[in-house]
C-alpha positions, 0 to 999 in steps of 0.5 A, a space after each residue: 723679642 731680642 735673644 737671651 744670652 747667659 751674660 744678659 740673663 746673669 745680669 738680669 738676675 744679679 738685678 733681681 738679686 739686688 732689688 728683692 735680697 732673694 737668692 738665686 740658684 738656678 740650673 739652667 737647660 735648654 738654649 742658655 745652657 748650650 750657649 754656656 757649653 760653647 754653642 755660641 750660634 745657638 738663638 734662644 729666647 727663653 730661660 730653661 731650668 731648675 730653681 732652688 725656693 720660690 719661683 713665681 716672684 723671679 718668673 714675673 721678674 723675667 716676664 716685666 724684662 720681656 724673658 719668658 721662663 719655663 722654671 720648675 723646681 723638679 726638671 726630673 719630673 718635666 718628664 715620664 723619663 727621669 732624670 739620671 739619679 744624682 744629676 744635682 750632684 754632677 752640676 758645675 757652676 758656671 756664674 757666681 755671686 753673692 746670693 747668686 749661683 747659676 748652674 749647668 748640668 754634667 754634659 751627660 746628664 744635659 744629653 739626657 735630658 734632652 733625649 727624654 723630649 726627643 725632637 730633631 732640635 735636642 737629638 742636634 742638640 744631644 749630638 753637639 754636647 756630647 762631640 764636644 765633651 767627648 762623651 761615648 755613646 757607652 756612656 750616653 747609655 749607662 746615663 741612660 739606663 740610670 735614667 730608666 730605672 728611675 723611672 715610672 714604667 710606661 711605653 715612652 720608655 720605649 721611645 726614649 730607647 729608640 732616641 738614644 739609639 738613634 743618638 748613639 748610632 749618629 754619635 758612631 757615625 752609623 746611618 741612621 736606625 730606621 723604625 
């Protein structure tokens, strides 16, 4: 497979478009989205996000293109760990076209969103967003804490916590918080 980049995905859907007269609007996550925020580097090859109306007929479009798609149309409920309230509301546009509207996440609510997974690869990617959009960690934990009261209560809570933490400590440029 050879990699994805946001030019060759806008493409791809101004296609789709084009051949079914079904728009698009999807709001992308994941490693489009971080090409999108200036991580050029960053190899992905895959489509990450949130799609407005009917899913199945686009995600078999990307599939017959050799583009996986993990594509939902609530990427709050993708986790235990809500989204923060309102992150539809922050988003930007960053392609548009009749019938066509591609979406990134505030860089805040994209921080989230990947904290609520929690791996090494998100908390870099967490850490290069939020450096690169000057976002505080006092902002990173107000998200946060909107992102918790929103949720169901559950212990992954707990390990939310401990990841932005650990976020916000590397983001102060503190050692790292040790379990």
């Amino acid at each position: 497979m050879s990699r994805l980049t946001t030019e060759r995905l806008s493409k791809l859907l101004e296609e789709y478009v084009r051949q079914t007269g079904v728009s698009v609007d999807l709001l992308l996550v994941g490693g489009l989205a971080l090409q999108a925020y200036g991580y050029a580097d960053r190899a992905t090859q895959d489509v990450d996000g949130e799609v407005t109306g009917d899913l199945e007929p686009l995600v078999e479009f990307l599939r017959q293109h050799n583009i996986p798609a993990d594509l939902g149309e609530n990427m709050s409920g993708w986790s235990v760990i809500a989204m923060p309230p309102g992150y539809r509301d922050r988003t930007s546009v960053m392609y548009e076209q009749p019938g066509l509207r591609v979406r990134l996440l505030h860089p805040t609510d994209f921080v989230i969103a990947k904290l609520r997974r929690g791996t090494e690869l998100d908390l870099e990617d967490a850490e290069y967003v939020a450096r690169r959009f000057d976002l505080t960690p006092e902002a990173v934990q107000a998200a946060a804490a909107a992102a918790l009261m929103a949720s169901p209560k559950d212990t992954a809570l707990f390990l939310f916590r401990k990841t932005v933490e650990i976020l916000c400590a590397r983001l102060v440029g503190q050692p790292r918080v040790s379990s």
